[in-house]
C-alpha positions as CSV (number, residue, x, y, z in Angstrom):
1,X,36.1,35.2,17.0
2,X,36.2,36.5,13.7
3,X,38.1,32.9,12.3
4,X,35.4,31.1,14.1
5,X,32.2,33.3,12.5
6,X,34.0,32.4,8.9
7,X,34.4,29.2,9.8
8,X,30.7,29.0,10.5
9,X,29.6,30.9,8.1
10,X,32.1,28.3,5.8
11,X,30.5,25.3,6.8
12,X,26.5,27.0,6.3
13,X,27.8,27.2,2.6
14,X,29.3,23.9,2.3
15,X,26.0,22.0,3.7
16,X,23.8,24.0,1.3
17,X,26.1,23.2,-1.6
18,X,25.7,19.6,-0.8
19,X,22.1,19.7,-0.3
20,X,22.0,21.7,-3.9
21,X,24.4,18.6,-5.6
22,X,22.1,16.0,-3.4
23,X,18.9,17.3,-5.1
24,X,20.2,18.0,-8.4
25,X,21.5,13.9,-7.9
26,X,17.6,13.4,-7.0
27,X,16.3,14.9,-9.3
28,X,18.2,13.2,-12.3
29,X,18.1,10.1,-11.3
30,X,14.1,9.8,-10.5
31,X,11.0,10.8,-12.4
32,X,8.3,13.1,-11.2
33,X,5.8,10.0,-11.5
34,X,7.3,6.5,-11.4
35,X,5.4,3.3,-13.4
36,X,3.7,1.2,-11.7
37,X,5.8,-1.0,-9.5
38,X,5.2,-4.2,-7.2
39,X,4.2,-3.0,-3.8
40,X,6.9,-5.9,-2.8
41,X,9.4,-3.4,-4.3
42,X,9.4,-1.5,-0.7
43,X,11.2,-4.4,0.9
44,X,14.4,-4.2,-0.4
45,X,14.4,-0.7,0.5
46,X,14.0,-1.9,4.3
47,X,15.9,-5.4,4.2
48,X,16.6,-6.4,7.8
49,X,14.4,-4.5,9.4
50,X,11.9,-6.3,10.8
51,X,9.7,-3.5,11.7
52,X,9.2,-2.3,8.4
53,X,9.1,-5.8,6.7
54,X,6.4,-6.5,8.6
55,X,4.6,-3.8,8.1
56,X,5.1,-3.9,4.5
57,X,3.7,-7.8,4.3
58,X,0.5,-6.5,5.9
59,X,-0.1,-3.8,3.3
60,X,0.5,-5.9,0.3
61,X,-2.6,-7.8,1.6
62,X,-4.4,-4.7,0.7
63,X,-2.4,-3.0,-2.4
64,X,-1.7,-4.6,-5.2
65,X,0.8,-1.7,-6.9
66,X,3.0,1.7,-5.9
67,X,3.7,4.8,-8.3
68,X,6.7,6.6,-6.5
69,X,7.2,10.2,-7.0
70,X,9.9,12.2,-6.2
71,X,11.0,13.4,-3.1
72,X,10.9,17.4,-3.9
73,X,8.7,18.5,-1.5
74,X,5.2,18.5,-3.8
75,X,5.7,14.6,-3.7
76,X,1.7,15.1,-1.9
77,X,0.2,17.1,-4.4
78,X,2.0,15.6,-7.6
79,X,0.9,12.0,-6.3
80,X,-2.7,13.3,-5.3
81,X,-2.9,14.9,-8.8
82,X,-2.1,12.2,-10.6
83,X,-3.9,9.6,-8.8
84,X,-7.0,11.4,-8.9
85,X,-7.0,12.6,-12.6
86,X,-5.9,8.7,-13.5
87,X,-9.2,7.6,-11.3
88,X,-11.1,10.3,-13.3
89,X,-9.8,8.7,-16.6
90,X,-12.3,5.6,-15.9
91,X,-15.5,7.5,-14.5
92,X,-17.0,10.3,-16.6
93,X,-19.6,11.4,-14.3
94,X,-16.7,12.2,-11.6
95,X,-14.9,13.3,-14.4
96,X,-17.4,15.8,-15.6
97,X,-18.0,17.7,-12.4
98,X,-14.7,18.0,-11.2
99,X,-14.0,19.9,-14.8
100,X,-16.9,21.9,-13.9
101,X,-15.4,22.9,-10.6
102,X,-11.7,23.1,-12.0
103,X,-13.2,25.5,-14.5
104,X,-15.3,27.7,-11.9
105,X,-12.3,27.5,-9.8
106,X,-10.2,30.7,-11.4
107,X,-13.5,33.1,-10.7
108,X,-13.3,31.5,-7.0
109,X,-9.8,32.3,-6.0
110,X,-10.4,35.9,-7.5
111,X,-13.1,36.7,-5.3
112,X,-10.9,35.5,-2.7
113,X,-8.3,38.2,-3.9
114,X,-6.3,36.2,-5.5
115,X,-4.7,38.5,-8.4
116,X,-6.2,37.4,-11.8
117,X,-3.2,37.9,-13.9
118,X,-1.5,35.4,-10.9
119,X,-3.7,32.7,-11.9
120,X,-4.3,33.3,-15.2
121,X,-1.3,31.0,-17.1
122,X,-1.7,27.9,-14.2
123,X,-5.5,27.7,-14.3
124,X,-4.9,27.3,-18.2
125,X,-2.8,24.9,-18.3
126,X,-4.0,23.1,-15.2
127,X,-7.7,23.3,-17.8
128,X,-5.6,21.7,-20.3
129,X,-4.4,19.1,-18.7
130,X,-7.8,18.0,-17.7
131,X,-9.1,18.1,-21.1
132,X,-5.9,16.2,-22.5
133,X,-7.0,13.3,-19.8
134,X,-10.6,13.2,-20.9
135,X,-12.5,9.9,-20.5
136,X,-14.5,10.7,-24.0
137,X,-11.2,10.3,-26.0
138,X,-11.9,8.3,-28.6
139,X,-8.5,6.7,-29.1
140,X,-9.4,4.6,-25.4
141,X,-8.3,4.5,-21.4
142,X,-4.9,2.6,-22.4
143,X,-4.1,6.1,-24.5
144,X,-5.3,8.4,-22.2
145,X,-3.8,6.8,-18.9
146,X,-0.4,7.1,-21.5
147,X,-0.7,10.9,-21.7
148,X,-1.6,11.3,-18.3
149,X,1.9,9.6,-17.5
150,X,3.8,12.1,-20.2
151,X,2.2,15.1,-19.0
152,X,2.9,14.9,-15.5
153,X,6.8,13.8,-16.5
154,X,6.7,17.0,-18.5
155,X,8.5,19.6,-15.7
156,X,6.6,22.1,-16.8
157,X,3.0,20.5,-17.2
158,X,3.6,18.9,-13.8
159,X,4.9,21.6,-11.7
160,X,1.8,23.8,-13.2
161,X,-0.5,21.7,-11.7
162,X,1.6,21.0,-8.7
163,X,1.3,25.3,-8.0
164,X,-2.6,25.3,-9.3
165,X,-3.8,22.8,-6.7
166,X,-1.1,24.5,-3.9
167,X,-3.4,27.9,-4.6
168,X,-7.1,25.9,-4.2
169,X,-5.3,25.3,-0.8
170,X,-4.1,28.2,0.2
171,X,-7.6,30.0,-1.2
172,X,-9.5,27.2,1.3
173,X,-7.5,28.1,4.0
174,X,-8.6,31.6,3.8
175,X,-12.2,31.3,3.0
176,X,-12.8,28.9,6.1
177,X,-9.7,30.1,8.4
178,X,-11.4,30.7,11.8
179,X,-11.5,26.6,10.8
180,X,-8.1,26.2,10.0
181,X,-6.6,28.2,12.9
182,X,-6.9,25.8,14.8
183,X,-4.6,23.1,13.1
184,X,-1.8,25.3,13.1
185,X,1.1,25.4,15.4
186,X,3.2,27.7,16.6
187,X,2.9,31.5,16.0
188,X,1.3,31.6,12.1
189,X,-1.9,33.3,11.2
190,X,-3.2,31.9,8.3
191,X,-2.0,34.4,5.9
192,X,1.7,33.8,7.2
193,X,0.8,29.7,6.7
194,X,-0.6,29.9,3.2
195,X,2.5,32.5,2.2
196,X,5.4,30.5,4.1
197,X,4.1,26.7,3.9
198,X,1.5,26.2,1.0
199,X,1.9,28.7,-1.9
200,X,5.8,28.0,-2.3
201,X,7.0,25.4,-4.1
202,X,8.8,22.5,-2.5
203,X,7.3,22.8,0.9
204,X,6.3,19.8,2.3
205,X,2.9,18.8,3.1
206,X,0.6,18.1,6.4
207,X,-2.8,17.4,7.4
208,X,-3.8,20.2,6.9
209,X,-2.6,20.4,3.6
210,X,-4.3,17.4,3.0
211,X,-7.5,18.4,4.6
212,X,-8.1,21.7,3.3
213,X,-7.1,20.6,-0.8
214,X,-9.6,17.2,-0.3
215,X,-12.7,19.7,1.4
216,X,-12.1,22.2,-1.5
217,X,-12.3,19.9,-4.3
218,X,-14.9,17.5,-2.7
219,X,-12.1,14.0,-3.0
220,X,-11.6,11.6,-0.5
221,X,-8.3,10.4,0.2
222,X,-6.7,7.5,2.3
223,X,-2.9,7.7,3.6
224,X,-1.1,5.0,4.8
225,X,1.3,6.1,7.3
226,X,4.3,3.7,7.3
227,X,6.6,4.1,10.5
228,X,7.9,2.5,13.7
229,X,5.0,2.9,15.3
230,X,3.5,-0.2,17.3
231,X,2.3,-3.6,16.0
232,X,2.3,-4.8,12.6
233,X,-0.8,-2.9,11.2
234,X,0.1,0.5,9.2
235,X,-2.2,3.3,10.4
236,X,-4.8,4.5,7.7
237,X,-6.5,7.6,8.0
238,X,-9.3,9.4,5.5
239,X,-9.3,12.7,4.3
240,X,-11.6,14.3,5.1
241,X,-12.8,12.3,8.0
242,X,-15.8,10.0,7.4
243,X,-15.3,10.6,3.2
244,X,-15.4,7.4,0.7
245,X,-11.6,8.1,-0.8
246,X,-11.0,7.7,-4.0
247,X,-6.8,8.6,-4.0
248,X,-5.2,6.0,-2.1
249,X,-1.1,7.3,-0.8
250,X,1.3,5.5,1.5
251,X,3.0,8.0,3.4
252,X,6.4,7.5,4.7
253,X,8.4,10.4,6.5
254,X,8.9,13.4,4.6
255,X,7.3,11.6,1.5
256,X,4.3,10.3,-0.5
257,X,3.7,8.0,-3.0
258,X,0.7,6.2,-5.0
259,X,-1.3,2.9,-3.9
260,X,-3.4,0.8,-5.9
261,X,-5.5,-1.3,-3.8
262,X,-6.3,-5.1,-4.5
């Protein structure tokens, strides 16, 4: 019994070692935010596979480009982040208000009972970052869309942001949770599901991720769910329900990236 229990406890070890070296692989080998790439670029990834090729040929009727980010776990919040400031770049208006609620946004999550001190450094930089993306540079879009690309390949700038806008969510959640109760499975109150699945780093996202970020900031977002479901059409679905979205993401198990529509 005892040589057995090692040997489990042996081969626990071994697969988290490898999922360790398989991320640290990932995680040289692609950037947080990708350039812009053909949608065509998808195929290859499915050569042979009729499904998807298919699938992928009906898209490309609608998008024009991918951004890919990497497949971390905040490959949702990174890609709506950057797809939404980069849309922000070319429309002051939208531009102006959503700094007004970025800004407010800190004083929110207090009242919530957020700690201050908590938010403090990540609502600064997350402030920063907007400013550094401003449409009223005068050195143009082509500069500005250029530092939008650097800051969110800059670990630190990136994942800052990545944790600010995994907060709004959480702080949503709570302030309208008799709501969100009821898109959670199993046995989590919300407090359990913002501690365990939204504040932490790398956890992967869901709809209700997606739901309660988009409602909190006021964006409309469309995902396109590639997968083996039926037919050649892929699935689109808006965030919230009914909105105009301005973020367009293909979603592919376990992993978003950016669209840019035709």
């Amino acid at each position: 019994m005892e040589s057995f229990e090692q040997t489990d406890g042996n081969r626990d070890e071994l697969i988290i070692q490898q999922q360790r070296e398989i991320e640290k692989e990932i995680s040289e080998s692609t950037p947080l935010v990708s350039e812009q790439l053909p949608l065509t670029c998808l195929r290859a990834e499915y050569e042979g596979d009729e499904i998807f090729t298919a699938k992928i040929q009906e898209l490309a009727k609608k998008y024009k480009f991918i951004r890919r980010t990497r497949p971390d776990g905040n490959c949702f919040f990174r890609a709506f982040a950057y797809s939404y400031l980069e849309y922000l770049i070319s429309n002051n208006s939208a531009y102006q208000e959503f700094r007004k609620l970025a800004e407010a946004s800190k004083e929110k999550l207090v009242q919530l009972g957020f700690p201050s001190f908590t938010l403090e450094d990540f609502h600064d930089t997350f402030m920063e970052v907007i400013s550094r993306v401003s449409p009223e540079n005068a050195e143009g879009t082509a500069k500005v869309q250029s530092e939008l690309h650097k800051i969110f390949n800059e670990q630190g700038y990136s994942d800052y942001v990545v944790v600010y806008l995994r907060l709004i969510t959480s702080g949503k959640l709570q302030e309208d949770a008799d709501f969100y109760q009821n898109f959670i499975e199993g046995d989590f109150t919300i407090e359990e599901f913002r501690h365990q699945e939204v504040e932490p780093m790398y956890k992967e996202s869901d709809h209700i991720h997606i739901i309660a970020l988009c409602t909190a900031i006021g964006v409309g977002v469309r995902v396109e769910y590639l997968d083996r479901g039926e037919g050649s059409q892929v699935k689109a679905h808006d965030f919230p329900e009914g909105s105009e979205p301005t973020v367009y993401l293909i979603y592919r198990p376990g992993h978003y990236d950016i669209l840019y529509p035709n």
